[in-house]
C-alpha positions in Angstrom: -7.5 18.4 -9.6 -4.1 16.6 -9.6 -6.3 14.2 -7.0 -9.0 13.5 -9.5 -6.4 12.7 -11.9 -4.6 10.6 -9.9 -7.8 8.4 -8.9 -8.8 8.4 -12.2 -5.1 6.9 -13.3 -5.9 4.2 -10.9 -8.7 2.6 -12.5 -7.3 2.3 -15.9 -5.3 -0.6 -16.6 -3.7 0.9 -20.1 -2.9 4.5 -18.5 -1.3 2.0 -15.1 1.3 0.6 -17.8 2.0 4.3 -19.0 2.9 5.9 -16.1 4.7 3.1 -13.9 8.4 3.4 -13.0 9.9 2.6 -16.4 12.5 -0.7 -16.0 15.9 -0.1 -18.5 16.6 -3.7 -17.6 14.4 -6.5 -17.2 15.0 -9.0 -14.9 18.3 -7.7 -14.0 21.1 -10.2 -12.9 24.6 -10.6 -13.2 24.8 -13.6 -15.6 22.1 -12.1 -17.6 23.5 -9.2 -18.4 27.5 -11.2 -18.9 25.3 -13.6 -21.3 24.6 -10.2 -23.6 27.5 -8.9 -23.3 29.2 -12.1 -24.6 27.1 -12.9 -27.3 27.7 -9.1 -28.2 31.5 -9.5 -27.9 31.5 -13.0 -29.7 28.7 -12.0 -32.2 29.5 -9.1 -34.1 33.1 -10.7 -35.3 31.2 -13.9 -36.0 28.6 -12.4 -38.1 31.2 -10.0 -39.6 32.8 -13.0 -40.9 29.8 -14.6 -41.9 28.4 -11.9 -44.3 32.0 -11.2 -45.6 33.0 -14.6 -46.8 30.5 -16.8 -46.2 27.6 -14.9 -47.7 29.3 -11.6 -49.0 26.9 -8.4 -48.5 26.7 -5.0 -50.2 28.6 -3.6 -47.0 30.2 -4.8 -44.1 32.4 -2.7 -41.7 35.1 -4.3 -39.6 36.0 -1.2 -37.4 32.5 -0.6 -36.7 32.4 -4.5 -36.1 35.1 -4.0 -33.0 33.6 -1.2 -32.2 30.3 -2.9 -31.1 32.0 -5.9 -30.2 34.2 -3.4 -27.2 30.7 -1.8 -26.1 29.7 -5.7 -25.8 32.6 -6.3 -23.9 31.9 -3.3 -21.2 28.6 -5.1 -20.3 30.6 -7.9 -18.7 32.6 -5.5 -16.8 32.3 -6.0 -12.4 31.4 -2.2 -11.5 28.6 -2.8 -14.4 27.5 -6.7 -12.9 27.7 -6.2 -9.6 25.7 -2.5 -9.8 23.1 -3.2 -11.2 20.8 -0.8 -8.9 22.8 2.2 -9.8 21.2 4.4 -11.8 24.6 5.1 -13.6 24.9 1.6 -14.8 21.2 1.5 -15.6 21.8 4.2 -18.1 25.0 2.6 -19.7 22.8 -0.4 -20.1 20.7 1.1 -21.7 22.5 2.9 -23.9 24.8 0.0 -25.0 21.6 -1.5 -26.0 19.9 0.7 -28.1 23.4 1.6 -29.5 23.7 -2.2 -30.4 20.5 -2.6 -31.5 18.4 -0.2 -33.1 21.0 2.3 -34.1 23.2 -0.3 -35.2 20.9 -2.6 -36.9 19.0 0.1 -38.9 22.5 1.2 -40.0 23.2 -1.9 -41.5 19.8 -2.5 -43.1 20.4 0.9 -44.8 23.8 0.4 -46.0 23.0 -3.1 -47.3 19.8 -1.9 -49.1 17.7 -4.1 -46.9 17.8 -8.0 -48.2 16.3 -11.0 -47.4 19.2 -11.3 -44.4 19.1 -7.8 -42.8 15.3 -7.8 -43.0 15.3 -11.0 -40.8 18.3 -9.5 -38.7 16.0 -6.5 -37.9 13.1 -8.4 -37.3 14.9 -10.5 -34.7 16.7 -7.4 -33.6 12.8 -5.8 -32.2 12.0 -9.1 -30.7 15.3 -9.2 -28.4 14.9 -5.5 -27.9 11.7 -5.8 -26.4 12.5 -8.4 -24.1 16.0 -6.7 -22.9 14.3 -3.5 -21.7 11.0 -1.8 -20.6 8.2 -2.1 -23.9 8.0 2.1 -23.6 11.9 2.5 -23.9 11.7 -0.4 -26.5 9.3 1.6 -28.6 10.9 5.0 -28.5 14.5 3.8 -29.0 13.6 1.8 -32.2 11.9 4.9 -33.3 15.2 7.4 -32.5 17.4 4.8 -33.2 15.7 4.1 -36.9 15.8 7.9 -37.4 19.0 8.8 -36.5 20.2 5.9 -39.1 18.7 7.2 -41.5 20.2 10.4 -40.5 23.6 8.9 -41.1 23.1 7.4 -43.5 21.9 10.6 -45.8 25.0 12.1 -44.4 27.7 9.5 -44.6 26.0 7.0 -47.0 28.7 3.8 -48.1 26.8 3.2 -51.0 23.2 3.8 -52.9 20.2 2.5 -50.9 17.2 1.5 -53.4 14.0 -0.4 -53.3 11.4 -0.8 -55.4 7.6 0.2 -54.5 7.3 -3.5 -53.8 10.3 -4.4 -51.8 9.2 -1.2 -49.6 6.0 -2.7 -48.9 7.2 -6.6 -48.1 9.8 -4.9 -45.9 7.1 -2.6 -44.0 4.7 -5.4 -43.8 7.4 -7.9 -42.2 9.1 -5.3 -40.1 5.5 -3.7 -39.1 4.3 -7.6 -37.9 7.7 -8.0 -35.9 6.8 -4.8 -34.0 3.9 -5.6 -33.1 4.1 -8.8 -32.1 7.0 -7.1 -30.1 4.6 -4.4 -28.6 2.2 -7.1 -27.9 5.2 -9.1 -25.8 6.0 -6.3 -23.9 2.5 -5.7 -22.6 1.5 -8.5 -21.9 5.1 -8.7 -19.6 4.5 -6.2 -18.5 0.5 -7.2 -17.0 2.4 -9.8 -15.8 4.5 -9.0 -13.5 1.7 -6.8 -12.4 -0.5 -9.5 -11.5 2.5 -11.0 -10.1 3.1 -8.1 -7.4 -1.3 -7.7 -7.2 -1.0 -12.1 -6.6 1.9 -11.5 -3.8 0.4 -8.9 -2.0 -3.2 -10.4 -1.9 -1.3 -13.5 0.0 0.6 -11.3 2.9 -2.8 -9.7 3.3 -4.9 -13.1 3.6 -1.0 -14.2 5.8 -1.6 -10.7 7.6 -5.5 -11.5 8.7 -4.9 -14.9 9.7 -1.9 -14.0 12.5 -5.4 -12.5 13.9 -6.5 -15.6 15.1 -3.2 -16.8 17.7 -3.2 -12.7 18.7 -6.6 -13.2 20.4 -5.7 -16.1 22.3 -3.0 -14.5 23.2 -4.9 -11.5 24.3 -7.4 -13.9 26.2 -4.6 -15.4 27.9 -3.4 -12.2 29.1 -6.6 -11.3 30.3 -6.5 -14.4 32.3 -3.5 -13.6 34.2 -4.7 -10.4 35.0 -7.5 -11.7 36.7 -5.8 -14.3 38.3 -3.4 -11.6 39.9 -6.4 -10.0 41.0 -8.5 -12.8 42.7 -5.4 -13.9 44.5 -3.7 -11.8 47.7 -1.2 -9.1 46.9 2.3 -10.7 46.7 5.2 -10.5 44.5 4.3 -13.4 42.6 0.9 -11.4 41.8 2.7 -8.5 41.1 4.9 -10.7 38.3 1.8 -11.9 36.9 0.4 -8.5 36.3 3.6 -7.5 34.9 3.7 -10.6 32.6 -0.2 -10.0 31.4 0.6 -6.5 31.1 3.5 -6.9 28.0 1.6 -9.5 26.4 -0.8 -7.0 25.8 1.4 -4.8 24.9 2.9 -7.4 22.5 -0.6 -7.7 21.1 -1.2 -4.6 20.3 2.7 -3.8 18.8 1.5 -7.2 16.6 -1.9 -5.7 15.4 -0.4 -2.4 14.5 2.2 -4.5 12.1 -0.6 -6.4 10.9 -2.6 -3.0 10.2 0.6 -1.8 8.4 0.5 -5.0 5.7 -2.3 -5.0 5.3 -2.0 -1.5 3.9 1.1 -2.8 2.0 -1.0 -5.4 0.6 -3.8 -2.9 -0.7 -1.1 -0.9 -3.1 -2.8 -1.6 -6.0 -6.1 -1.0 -5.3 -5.9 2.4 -2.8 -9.3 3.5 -3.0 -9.9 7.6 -3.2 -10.5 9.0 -0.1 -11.8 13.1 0.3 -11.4 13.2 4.3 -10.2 16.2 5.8 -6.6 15.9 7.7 -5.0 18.6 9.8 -1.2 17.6 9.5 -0.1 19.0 12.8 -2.8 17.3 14.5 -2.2 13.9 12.7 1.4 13.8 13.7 1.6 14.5 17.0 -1.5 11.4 17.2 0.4 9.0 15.9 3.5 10.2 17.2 1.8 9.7 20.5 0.4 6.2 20.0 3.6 4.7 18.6 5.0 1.8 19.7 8.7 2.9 20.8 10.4 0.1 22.4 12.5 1.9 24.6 11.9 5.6 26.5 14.7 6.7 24.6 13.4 6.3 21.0 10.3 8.2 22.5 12.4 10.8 23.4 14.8 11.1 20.6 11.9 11.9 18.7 11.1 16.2 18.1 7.9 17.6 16.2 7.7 20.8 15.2 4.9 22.6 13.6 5.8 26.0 11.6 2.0 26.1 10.2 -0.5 23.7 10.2 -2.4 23.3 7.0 -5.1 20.8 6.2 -5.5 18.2 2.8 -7.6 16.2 1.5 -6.7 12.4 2.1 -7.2 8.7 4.4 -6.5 9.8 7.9 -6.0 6.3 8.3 -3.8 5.9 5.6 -1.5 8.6 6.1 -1.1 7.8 9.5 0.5 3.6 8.0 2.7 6.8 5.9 4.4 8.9 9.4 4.1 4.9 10.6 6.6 3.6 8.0 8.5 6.6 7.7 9.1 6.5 11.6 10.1 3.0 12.0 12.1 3.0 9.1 13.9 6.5 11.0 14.2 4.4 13.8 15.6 0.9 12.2 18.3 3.9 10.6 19.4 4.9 13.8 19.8 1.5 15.1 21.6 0.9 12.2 24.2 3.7 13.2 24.6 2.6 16.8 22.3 5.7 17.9 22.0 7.0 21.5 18.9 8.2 20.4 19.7 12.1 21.1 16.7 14.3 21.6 16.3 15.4 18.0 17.5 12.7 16.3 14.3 11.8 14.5 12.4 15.2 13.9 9.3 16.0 12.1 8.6 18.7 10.7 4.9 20.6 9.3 5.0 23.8 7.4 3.9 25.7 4.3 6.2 26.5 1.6 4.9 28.4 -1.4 1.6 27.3 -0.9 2.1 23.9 -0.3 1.6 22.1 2.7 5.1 20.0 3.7 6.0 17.2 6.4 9.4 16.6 6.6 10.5 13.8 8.4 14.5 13.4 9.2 17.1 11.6 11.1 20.6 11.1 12.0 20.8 7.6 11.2 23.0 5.2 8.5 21.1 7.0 5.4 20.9 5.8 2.0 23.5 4.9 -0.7 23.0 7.7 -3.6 22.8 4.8 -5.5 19.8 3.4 -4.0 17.5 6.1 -3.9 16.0 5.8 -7.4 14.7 2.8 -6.5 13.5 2.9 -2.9 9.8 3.8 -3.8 9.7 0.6 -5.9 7.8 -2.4 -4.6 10.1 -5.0 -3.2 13.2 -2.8 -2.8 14.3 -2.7 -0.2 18.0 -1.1 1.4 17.9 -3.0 4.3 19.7 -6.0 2.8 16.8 -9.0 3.1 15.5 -7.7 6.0 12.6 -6.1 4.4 9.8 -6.9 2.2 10.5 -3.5 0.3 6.5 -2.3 0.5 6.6 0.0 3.3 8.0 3.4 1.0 6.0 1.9 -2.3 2.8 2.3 -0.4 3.8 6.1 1.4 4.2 7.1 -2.3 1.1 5.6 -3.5 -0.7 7.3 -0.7 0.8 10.5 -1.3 0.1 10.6 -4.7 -3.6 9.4 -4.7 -3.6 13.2 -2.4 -2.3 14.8 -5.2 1.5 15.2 -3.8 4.7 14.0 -3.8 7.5 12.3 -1.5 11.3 12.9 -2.3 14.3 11.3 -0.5 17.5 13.3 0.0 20.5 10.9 1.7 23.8 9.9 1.5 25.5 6.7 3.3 25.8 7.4 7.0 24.6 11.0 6.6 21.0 10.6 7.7 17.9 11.1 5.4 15.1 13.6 5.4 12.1 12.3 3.6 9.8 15.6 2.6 5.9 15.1 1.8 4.1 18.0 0.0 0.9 18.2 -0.2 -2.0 20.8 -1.9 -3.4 22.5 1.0 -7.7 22.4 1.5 -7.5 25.6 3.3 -7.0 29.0 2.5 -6.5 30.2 5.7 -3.0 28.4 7.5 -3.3 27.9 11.3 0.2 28.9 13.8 1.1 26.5 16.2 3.9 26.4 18.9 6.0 23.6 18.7 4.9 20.0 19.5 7.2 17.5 21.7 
C-alpha cells in the first residue's frame, strides 16, 4: 500500500510541492541573511520614528520597537551566518521571521485599528514573507501568527479596535489579493527550482551517455593490445602489454559502472514504479561481489552478515546504484579517516526487525557532523566539501521510498555512520542464512 502511495505521489505535480523537504530559508547565504537582519535592526527604530512624529498613529511601542530591532540584530550574528546548514540556526531563522513578521505585524494592524498605513504594511509584510521562507511555512505562519495576535490583542489590548462592515471588507479584499498573489509567488518558486534540479540532471545524464563514446575506443584499444600480446612470442614486453590491456579494461568497466550510477542520479525525478521481486541477502552479497574495490584491502575490510533474509518488492537494478552509493560513500569515509581498512570496517547487515525487513550498512570512518545530517538526503548536498555533486544519498532515498521504506542516518564527526534501510517485507515466510563474507 505505502508503495502504491508513493508511485502515485510521483505523478502529481501539486501533491510533489506538498510533500518535498520544506526550506525555512530560501536561498540561504551569509549576506542575505546580514541584509535582513540589518534592515530589521535599522528598520523598526526608523519606522518607529516615522509613525510617531512624522505621521503619528493610534499606537506605537518603543520597547517593543527594540525588542524586534535586538531579534534583528541576532540574524547578523557569525554562529547564525556562517551555520547556515544547522538545523539549530535554521529554526532560529525561522522563528525570528515569523516573530518579525506575522506576529508582529498583525499586532500592530490590531492595535492601530488597521489604516490606510498598516493595511499596506501588512500587505507588503506577506509578500516579503513569502519570499524569505518555504510557501507552506509562509502560509501556516501567517495563519498562527494572525491568530495568536489577535489572541493578544483580546488579552492585552492598548486601545479599542473598530471597523466598520465596510472597512472590514476593503481590508479582507486587499489583504486576501496580497495573499494570494503571495501563494501564487511561492509556487511558482517553488516549480522553479524544480525544473531547475529536473533541467540539471537531464544534462549529467545526456554528459553521462556521451563519455560512452571515448570508453569504447578505449575498450577497442585494449582489445588491440591484447591481441597484439598474443600474436607476438612470449616475452616480457608481451607480458606488459597484456598487463596494460588488462587495466584499461578494468578502467572501462570502473567508468561504465560510474556512468550507470549518474545516470540513475539523473533519473530522480522521474523513478518509474517497479514490482520486481528482491531477496536482500542475495542482492548484497552480488554487488558486494562485483564491486570495484581499488585495492584487496577495501575488499577485505568489507563484512556481510545476514541474520534473515527477507524479500521486497522493488528495481533490482536500482537498489543495487543504493548498496552502490552507500558503499563508496563507506569507503570515501574511511579514506577520509586514514583507514587500514580492518576486516569489519564496512559491514552490512540483513535482518528482520518487527516485521520489517532492514539493511544496515556501517563503517568506521570520519562520519557526519550532527549538523549535517538533516540535509544529506537533499539533492546537491553534499558533506564532502565540493567534492561531490550531492545526488548519490537523494537518489538512495528516492529509491527506498518508491518501495515503501525508509533510510535514516545515525553519525557523529569521526565516529563512523550506520545508514539503516527498512523495508515491507513480500514474504511471509523469512529465510536463515549463515553469514556472508
Amino acid at each position: 500500500m505505502n508503495a502504491r502511495i508513493h508511485s502515485w505521489l510521483s505523478r502529481h505535480a501539486m501533491v510533489h510541492w506538498l510533500v518535498e523537504p520544506l526550506v525555512p530559508i530560501l536561498h540561504p547565504s551569509p549576506w542575505r541573511l546580514r541584509l535582513f537582519g540589518l534592515a530589521l535592526t535599522l528598520g523598526h527604530p526608523l519606522f518607529g520614528w516615522v509613525w510617531t512624529d512624522v505621521i503619528p498613529q493610534r499606537y506605537e511601542s518603543f520597547g517593543l520597537r527594540a525588542i524586534m530591532s535586538a531579534l534583528g540584530a541576532v540574524l547578523m550574528l557569525p554562529w547564525i551566518t556562517n551555520n547556515l546548514a544547522s538545523a539549530t540556526t535554521r529554526f532560529v531563522v525561522a522563528l525570528i521571521a515569523w516573530i518579525e513578521l506575522p506576529l508582529f505585524f498583525s499586532w500592530m494592524y490590531f492595535s492601530n485599528g488597521s489604516g490606510v498605513a498598516w493595511l499596506a504594511s501588512v500587505s507588503a509584510m506577506i509578500l516579503i514573507y513569502y519570499h524569505l521562507t518555504d510557501w507552506r511555512i509562509a502560509t501556516g505562519g501567517l495563519v498562527l501568527g494572525a491568530l495568536s495576535a489577535w489572541g493578544l490583542f483580546q488579552a492585552i489590548a492598548p486601545n479599542d479596535f473598530y471597523l466598520n462592515s465596510d472597512e472590514k471588507l476593503l481590508d479582507a479584499a486587499v489583504i486576501g489579493f496580497s495573499w494570494g498573489c503571495a501563494v501564487l509567488l511561492g509556487l511558482s518558486t517553488a516549480n522553479l527550482r524544480r525544473e531547475h534540479l529536473a533541467s540539471t540532471l537531464s544534462t549529467m545524464g545526456i554528459m553521462a551517455h556521451e563519455l560512452r563514446t571515448p570508453l569504447s575506443t578505449a575498450a577497442l584499444i585494449g582489445d588491440a593490445l591484447q591481441l597484439e600480446a598474443q600474436r607476438l612470442p612470449a616475452s616480457p614486453r608481451t607480458a606488459q602489454l597484456d598487463k596494460l590491456a588488462n587495466r584499461l579494461h578494468a578502467l572501462v568497466r570502473n567508468m561504465n559502472r560510474q556512468i550507470d550510477t549518474e545516470i540513475a542520479n539523473a533519473k530522480l525525478l522521474e523513478l518509474p514504479r517497479y514490482n520486481e521481486l528482491v531477496f536482500a541477502g542475495r542482492l548484497v552479497r552480488d554487488v558486494v561481489l562485483a564491486y570495484p574495490f581499488s585495492t584487496s584491502r577495501q575488499r577485505e575490510c568489507i563484512q556481510v552478515v545476514v541474520h534473515h533474509d527477507f524479500a521486497f518488492r522493488s528495481s533490482r537494478s536500482q537498489f543495487a546504484q543504493v548498496l552502490d552509493n552507500l558503499i563508496k560513500n563507506a569507503l570515501h569515509s574511511l579514506m577520509a579517516a586514514e583507514s587500514r581498512y580492518a576486516p569489519g570496517a564496512l559491514r552490512i547487515e540483513v535482518g528482520v526487525l518487527h516485521d520489517r525487513g532492514r539493511i544496515v550498512v556501517s563503517d568506521e570512518g570520519m562520519g557526519i557532523d550532527a549538523a549535517l545530517l538533516r540535509q544529506i538526503f537533499k539533492p546537491f548536498f553534499s558533506s564532502k566539501r565540493g567534492s561531490g555533486h550531492g545526488l548519490g544519498l537523494a537518489f538512495c532515498q528516492r529509491v527506498v521510498q518508491s518501495a515503501g521504506g525508509t533510510i535514516k542516518v545515525k553519525s557523529d564527526f569521526a565516529l563512523g555512520a550506520i545508514f539503516t534501510i527498512e523495508l515491507p517485507v513480500a514474504r511471509q515466510q523469512l529465510m536463515r542464512a549463515s553469514p556472508l563474507r
